[in-house]
PDBQT receptor file of N, H, CA, C and O in Angstrom, charges set to zero:
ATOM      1  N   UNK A   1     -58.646  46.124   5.108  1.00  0.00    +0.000 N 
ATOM      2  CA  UNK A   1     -58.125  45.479   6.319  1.00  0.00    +0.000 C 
ATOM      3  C   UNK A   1     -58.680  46.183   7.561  1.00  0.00    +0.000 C 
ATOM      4  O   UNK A   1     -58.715  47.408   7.678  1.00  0.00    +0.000 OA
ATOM      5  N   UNK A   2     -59.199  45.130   8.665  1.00  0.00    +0.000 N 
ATOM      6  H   UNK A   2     -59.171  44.134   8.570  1.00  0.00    +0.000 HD
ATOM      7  CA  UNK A   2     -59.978  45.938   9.506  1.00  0.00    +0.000 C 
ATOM      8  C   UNK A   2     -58.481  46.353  10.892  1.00  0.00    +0.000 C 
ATOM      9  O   UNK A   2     -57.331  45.925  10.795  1.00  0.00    +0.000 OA
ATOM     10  N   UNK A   3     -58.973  47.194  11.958  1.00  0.00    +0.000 N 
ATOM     11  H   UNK A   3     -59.907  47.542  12.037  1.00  0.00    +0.000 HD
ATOM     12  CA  UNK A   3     -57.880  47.482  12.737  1.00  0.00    +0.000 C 
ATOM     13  C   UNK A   3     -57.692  46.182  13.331  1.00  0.00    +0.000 C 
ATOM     14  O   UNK A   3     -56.521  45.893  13.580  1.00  0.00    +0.000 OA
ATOM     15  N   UNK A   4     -58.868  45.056  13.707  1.00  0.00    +0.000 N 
ATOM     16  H   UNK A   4     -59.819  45.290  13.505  1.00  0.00    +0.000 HD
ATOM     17  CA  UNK A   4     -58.448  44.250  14.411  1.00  0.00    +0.000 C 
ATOM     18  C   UNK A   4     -57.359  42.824  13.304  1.00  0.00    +0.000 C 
ATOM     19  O   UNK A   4     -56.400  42.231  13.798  1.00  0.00    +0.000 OA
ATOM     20  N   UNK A   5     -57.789  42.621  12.044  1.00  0.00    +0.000 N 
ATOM     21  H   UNK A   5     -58.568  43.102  11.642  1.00  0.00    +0.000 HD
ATOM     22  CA  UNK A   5     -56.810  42.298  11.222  1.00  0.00    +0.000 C 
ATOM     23  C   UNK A   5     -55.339  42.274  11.575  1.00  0.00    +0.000 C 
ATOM     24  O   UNK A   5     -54.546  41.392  11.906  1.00  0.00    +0.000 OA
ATOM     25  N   UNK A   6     -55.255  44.033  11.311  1.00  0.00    +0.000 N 
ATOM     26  H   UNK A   6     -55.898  44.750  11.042  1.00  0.00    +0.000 HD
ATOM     27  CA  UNK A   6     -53.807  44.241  11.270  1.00  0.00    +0.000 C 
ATOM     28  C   UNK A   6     -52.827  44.254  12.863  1.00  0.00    +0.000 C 
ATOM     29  O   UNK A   6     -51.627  44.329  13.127  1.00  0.00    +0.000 OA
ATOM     30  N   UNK A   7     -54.164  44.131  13.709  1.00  0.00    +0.000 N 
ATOM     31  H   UNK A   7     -55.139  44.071  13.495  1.00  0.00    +0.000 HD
ATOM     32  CA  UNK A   7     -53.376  43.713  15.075  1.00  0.00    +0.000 C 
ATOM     33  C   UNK A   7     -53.177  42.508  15.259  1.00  0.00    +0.000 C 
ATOM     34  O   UNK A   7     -52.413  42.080  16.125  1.00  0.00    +0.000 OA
ATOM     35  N   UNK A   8     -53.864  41.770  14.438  1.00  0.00    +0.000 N 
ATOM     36  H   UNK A   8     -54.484  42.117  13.735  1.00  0.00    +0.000 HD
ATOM     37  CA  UNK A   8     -53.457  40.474  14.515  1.00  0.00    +0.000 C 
ATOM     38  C   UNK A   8     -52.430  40.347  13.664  1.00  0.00    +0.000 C 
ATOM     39  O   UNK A   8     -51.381  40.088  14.254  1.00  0.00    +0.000 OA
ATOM     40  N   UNK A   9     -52.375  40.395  12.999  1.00  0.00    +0.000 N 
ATOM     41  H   UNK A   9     -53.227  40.605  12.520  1.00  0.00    +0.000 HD
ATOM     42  CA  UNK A   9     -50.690  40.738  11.985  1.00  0.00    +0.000 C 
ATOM     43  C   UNK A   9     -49.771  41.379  12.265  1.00  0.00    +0.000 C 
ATOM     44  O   UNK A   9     -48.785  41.552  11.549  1.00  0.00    +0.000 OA
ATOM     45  N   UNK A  10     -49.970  41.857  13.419  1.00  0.00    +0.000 N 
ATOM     46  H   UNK A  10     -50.771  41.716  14.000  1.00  0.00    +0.000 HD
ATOM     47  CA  UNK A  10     -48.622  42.979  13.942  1.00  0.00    +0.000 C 
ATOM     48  C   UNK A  10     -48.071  41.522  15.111  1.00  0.00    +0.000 C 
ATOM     49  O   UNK A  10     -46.955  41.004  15.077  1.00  0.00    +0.000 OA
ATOM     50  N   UNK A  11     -49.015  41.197  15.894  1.00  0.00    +0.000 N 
ATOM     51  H   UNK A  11     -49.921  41.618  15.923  1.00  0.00    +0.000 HD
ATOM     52  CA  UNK A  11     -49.098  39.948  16.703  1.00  0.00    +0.000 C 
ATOM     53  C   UNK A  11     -48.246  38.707  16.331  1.00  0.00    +0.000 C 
ATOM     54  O   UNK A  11     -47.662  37.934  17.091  1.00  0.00    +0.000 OA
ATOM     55  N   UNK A  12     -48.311  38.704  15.065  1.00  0.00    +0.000 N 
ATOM     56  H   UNK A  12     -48.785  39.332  14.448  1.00  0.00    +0.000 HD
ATOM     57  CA  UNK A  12     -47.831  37.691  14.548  1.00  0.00    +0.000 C 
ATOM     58  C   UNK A  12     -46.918  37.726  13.976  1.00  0.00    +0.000 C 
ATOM     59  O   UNK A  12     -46.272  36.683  13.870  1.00  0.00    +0.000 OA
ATOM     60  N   UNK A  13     -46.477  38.864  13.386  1.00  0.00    +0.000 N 
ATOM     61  H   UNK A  13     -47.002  39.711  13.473  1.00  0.00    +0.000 HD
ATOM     62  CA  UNK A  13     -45.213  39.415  12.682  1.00  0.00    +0.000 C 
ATOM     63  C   UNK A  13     -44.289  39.240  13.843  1.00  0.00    +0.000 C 
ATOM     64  O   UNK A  13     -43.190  38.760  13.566  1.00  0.00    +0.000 OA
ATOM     65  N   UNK A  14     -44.587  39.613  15.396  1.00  0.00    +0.000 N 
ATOM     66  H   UNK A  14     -45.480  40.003  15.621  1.00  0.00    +0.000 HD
ATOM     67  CA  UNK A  14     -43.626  39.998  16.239  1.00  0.00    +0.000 C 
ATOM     68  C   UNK A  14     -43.520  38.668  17.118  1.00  0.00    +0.000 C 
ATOM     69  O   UNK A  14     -42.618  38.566  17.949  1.00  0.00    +0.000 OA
ATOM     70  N   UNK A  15     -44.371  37.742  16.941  1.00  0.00    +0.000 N 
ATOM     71  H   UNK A  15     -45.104  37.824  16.267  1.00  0.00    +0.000 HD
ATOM     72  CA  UNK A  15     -44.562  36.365  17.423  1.00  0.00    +0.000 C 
ATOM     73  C   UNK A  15     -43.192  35.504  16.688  1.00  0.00    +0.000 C 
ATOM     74  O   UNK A  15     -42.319  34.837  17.243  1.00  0.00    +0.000 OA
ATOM     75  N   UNK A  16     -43.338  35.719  15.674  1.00  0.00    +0.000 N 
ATOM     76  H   UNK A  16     -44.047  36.261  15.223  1.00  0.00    +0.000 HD
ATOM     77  CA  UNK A  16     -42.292  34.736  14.360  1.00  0.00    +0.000 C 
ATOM     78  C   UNK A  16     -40.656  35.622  14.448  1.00  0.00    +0.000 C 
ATOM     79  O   UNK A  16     -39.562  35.177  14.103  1.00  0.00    +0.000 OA
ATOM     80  N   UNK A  17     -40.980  36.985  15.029  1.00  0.00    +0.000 N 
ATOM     81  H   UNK A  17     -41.869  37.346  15.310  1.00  0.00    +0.000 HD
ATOM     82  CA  UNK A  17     -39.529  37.492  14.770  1.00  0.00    +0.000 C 
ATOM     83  C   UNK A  17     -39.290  36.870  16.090  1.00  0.00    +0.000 C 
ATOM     84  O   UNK A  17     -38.459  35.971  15.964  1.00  0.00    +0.000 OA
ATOM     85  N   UNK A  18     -39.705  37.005  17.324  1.00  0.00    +0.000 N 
ATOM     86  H   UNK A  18     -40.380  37.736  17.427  1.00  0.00    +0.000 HD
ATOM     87  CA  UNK A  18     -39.254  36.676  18.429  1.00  0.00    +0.000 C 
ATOM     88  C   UNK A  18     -38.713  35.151  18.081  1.00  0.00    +0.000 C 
ATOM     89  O   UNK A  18     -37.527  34.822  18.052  1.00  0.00    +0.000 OA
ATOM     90  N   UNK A  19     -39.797  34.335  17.836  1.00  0.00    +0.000 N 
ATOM     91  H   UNK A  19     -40.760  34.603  17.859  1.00  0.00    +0.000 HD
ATOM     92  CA  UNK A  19     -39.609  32.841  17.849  1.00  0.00    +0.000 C 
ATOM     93  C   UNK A  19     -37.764  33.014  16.666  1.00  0.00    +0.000 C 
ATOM     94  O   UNK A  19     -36.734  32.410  16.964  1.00  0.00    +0.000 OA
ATOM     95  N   UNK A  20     -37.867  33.707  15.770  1.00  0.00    +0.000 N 
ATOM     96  H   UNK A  20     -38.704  34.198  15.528  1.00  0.00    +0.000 HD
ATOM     97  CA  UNK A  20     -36.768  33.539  15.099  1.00  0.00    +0.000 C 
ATOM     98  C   UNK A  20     -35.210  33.811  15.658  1.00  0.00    +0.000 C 
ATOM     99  O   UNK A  20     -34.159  33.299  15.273  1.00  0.00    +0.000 OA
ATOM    100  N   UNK A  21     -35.472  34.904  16.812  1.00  0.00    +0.000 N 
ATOM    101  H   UNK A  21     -36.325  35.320  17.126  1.00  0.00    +0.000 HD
ATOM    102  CA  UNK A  21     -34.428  35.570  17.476  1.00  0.00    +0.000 C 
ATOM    103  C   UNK A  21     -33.886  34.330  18.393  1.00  0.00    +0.000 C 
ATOM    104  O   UNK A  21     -32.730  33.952  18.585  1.00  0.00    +0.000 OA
ATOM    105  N   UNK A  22     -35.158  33.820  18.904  1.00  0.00    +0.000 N 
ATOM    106  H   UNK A  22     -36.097  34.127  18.749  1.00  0.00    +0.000 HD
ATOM    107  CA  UNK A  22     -34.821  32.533  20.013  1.00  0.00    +0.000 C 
ATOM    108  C   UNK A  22     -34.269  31.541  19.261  1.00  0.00    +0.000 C 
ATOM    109  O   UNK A  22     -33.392  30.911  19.852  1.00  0.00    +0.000 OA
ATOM    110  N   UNK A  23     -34.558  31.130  17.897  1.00  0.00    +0.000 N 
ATOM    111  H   UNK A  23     -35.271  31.642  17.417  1.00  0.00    +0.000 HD
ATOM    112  CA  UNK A  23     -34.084  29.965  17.099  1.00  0.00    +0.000 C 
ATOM    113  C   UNK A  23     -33.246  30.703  16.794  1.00  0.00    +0.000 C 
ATOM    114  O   UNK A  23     -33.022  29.844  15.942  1.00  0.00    +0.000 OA
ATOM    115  N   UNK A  24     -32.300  31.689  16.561  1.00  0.00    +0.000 N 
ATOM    116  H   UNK A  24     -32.482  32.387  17.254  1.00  0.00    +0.000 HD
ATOM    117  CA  UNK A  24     -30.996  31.434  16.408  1.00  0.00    +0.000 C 
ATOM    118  C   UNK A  24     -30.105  31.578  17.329  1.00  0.00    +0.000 C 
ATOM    119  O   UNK A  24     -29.050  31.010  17.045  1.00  0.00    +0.000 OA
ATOM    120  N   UNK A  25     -30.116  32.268  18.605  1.00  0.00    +0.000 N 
ATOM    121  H   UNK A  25     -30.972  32.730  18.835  1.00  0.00    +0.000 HD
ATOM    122  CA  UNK A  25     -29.613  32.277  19.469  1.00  0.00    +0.000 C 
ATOM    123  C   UNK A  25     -29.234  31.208  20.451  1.00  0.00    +0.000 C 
ATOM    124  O   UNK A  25     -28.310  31.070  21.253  1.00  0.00    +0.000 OA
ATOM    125  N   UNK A  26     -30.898  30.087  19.890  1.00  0.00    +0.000 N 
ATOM    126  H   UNK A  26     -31.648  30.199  19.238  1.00  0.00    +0.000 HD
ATOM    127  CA  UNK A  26     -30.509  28.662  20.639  1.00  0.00    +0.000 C 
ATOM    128  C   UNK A  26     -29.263  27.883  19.489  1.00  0.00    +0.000 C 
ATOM    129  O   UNK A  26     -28.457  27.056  19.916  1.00  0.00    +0.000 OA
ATOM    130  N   UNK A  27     -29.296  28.271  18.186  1.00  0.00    +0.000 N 
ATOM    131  H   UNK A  27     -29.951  28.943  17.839  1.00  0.00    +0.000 HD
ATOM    132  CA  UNK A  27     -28.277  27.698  17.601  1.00  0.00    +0.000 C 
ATOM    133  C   UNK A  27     -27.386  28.029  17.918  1.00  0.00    +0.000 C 
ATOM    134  O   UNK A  27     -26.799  27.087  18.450  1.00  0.00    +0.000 OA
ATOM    135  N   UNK A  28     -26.537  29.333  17.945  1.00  0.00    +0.000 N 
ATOM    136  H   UNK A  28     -27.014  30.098  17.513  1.00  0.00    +0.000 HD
ATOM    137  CA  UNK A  28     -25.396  30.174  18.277  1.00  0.00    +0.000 C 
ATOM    138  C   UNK A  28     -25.134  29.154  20.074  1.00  0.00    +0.000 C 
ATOM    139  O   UNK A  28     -24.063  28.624  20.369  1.00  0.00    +0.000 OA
ATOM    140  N   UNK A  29     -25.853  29.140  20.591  1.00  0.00    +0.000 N 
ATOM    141  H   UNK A  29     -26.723  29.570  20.351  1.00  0.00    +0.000 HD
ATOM    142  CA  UNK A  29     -25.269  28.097  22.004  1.00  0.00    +0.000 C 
ATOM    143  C   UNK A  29     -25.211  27.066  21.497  1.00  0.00    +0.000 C 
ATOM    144  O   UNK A  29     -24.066  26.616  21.544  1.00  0.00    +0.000 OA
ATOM    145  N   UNK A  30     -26.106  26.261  20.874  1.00  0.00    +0.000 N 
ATOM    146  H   UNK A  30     -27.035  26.627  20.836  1.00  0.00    +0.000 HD
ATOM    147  CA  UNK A  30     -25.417  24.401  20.991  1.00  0.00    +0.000 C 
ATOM    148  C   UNK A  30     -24.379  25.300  19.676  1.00  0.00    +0.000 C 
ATOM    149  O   UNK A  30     -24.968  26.354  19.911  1.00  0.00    +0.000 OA
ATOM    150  N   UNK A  31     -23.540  25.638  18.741  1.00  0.00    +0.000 N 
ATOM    151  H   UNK A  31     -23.062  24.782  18.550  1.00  0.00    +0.000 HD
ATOM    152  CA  UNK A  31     -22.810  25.618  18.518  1.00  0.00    +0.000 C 
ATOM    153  C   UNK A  31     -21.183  26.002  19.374  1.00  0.00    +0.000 C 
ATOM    154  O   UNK A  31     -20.171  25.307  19.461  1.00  0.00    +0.000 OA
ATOM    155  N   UNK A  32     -21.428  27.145  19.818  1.00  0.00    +0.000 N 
ATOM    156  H   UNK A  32     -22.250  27.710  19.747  1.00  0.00    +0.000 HD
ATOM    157  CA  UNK A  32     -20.643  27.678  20.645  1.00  0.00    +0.000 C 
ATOM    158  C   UNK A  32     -20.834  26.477  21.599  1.00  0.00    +0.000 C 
ATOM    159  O   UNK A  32     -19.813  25.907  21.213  1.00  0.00    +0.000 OA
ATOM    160  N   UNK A  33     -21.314  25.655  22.515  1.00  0.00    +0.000 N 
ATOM    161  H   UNK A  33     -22.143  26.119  22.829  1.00  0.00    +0.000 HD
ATOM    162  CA  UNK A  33     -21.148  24.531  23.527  1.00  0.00    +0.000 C 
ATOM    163  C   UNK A  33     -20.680  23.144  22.807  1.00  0.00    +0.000 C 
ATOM    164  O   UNK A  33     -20.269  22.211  23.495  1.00  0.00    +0.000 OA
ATOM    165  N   UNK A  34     -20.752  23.069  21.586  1.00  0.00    +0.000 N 
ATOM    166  H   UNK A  34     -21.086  23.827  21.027  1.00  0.00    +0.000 HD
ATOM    167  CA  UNK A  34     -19.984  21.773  21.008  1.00  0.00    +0.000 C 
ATOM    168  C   UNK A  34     -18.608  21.887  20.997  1.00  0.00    +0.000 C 
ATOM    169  O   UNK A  34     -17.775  20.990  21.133  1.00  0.00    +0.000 OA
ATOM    170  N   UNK A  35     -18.392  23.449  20.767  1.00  0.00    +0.000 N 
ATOM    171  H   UNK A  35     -19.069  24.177  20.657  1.00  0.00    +0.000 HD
ATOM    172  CA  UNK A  35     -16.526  23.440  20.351  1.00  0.00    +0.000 C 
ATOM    173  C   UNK A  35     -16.206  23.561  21.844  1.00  0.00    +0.000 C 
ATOM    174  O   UNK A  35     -15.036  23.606  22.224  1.00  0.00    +0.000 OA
TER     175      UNK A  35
């Protein structure tokens, strides 16, 4: 694995956690705003 590889995989690892943090937090509001 070259260094630029695994920066791209660090990139992306932290791309999908973010995107995941935002997808549940946008769930946790439209739930919490329905009740």
């Amino acid at each position: 694995m070259n260094h630029i590889d695994r920066r791209e995989f660090i990139k992306l690892g932290l791309a999908a956690g973010s995107l995941l943090t935002l997808g549940s937090s946008d769930l946790a509001t439209k739930a919490f705003g329905k009740r």
